[in-house]
C-alpha positions as CSV (number, residue, x, y, z in Angstrom):
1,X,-8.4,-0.8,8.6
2,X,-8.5,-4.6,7.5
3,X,-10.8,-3.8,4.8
4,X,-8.5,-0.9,3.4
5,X,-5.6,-3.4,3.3
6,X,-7.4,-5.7,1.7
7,X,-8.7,-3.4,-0.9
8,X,-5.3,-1.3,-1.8
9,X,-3.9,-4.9,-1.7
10,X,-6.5,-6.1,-4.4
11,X,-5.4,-3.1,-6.5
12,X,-2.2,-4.3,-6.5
13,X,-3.1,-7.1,-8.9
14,X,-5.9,-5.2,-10.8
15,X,-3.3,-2.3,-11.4
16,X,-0.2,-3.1,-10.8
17,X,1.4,-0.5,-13.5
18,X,0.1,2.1,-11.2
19,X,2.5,0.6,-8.5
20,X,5.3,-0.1,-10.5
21,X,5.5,3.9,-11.5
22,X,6.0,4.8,-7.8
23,X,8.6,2.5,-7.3
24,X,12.1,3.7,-7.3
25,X,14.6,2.6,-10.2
26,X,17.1,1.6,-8.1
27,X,15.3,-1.4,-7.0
28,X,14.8,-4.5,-9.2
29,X,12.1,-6.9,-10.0
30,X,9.1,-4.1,-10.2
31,X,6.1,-6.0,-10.9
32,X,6.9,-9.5,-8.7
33,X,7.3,-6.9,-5.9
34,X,3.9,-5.1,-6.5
35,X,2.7,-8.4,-6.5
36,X,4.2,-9.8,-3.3
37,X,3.1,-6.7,-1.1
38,X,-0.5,-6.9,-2.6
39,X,-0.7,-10.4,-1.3
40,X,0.5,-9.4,2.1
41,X,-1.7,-6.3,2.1
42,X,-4.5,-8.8,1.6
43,X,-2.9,-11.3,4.1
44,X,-2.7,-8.9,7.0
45,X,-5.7,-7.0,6.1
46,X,-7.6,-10.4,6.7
47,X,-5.2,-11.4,9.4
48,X,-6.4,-8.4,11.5
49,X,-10.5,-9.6,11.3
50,X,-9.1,-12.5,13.7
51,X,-8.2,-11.6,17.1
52,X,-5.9,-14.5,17.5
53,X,-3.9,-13.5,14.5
54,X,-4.4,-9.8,14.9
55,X,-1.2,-9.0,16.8
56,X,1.0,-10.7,14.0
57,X,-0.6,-9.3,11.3
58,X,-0.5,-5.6,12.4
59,X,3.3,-6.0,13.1
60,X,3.2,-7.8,9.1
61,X,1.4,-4.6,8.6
62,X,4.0,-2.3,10.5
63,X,6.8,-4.1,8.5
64,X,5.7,-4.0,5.3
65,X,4.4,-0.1,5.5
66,X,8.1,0.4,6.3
67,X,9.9,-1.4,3.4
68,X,7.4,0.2,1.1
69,X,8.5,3.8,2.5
70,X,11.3,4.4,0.0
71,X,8.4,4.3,-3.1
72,X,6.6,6.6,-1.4
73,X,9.5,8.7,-0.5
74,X,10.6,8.2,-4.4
75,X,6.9,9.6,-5.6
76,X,7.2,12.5,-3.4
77,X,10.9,14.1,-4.3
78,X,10.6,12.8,-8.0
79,X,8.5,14.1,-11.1
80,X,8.5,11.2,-12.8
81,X,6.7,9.1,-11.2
82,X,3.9,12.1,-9.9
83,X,3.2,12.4,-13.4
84,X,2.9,9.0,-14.1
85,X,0.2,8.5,-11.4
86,X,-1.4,12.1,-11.6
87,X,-0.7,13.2,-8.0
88,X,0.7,16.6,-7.0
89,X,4.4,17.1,-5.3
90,X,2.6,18.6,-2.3
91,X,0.3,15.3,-2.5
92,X,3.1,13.1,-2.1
93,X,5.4,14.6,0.2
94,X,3.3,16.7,2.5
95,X,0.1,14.3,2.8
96,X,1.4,11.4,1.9
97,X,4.4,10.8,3.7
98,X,3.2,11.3,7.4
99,X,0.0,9.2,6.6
100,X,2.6,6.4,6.6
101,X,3.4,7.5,10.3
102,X,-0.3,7.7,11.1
103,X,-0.8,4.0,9.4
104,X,2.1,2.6,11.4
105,X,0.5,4.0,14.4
106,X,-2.6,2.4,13.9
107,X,-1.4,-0.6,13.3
108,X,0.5,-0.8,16.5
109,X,-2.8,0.3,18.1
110,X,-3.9,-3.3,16.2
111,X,-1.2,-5.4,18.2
112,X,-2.3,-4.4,21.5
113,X,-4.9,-6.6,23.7
């Protein structure tokens, strides 16, 4: 799990565009948000290699995968931003959206001893 943080939050600075697409309109400063998640992902991603620091950083993790639930939730009702990023209605709402839920999970499963 750390290393899959870590990676998606890499991608957030070597493709950030691809980010900024899924994020909905109605929220402002696209790109320094992209930006500040990626660095959390990375934060947390490395946070959960130490076990002293592990329980912070899955609830960091827990956090942040719910304030970045209304992009996903804007990818998977809008057809904009599918196209823009190649991925399928059913992709985005009906895979995508309870892997969230699954992620949360697993990072509460992080916090505990």
């Amino acid at each position: 799990m750390s290393f899959f943080y870590i990676w998606v939050g890499i991608k957030h600075f070597i493709d950030p565009k691809w980010f900024v697409h899924i994020m909905p309109p109605y929220l402002p400063f696209h790109y320094a948000a992209v930006y500040v998640s990626g660095f959390f992902e990375i934060l947390f991603g490395l946070g959960l290699l130490f076990p002293k620091l592990r329980y912070y950083a899955a609830w960091g993790l827990i956090l942040l995968l719910i304030a970045v639930y209304p992009a996903n939730l804007y990818l998977a009702f809008n057809k904009t931003p599918q196209e823009a990023i190649g991925i399928s209605a059913f992709a985005a709402s009906w895979i995508r959206l309870p892997i969230q839920f699954i992620f949360i999970g697993l990072a509460y499963w992080h916090s505990k001893d």
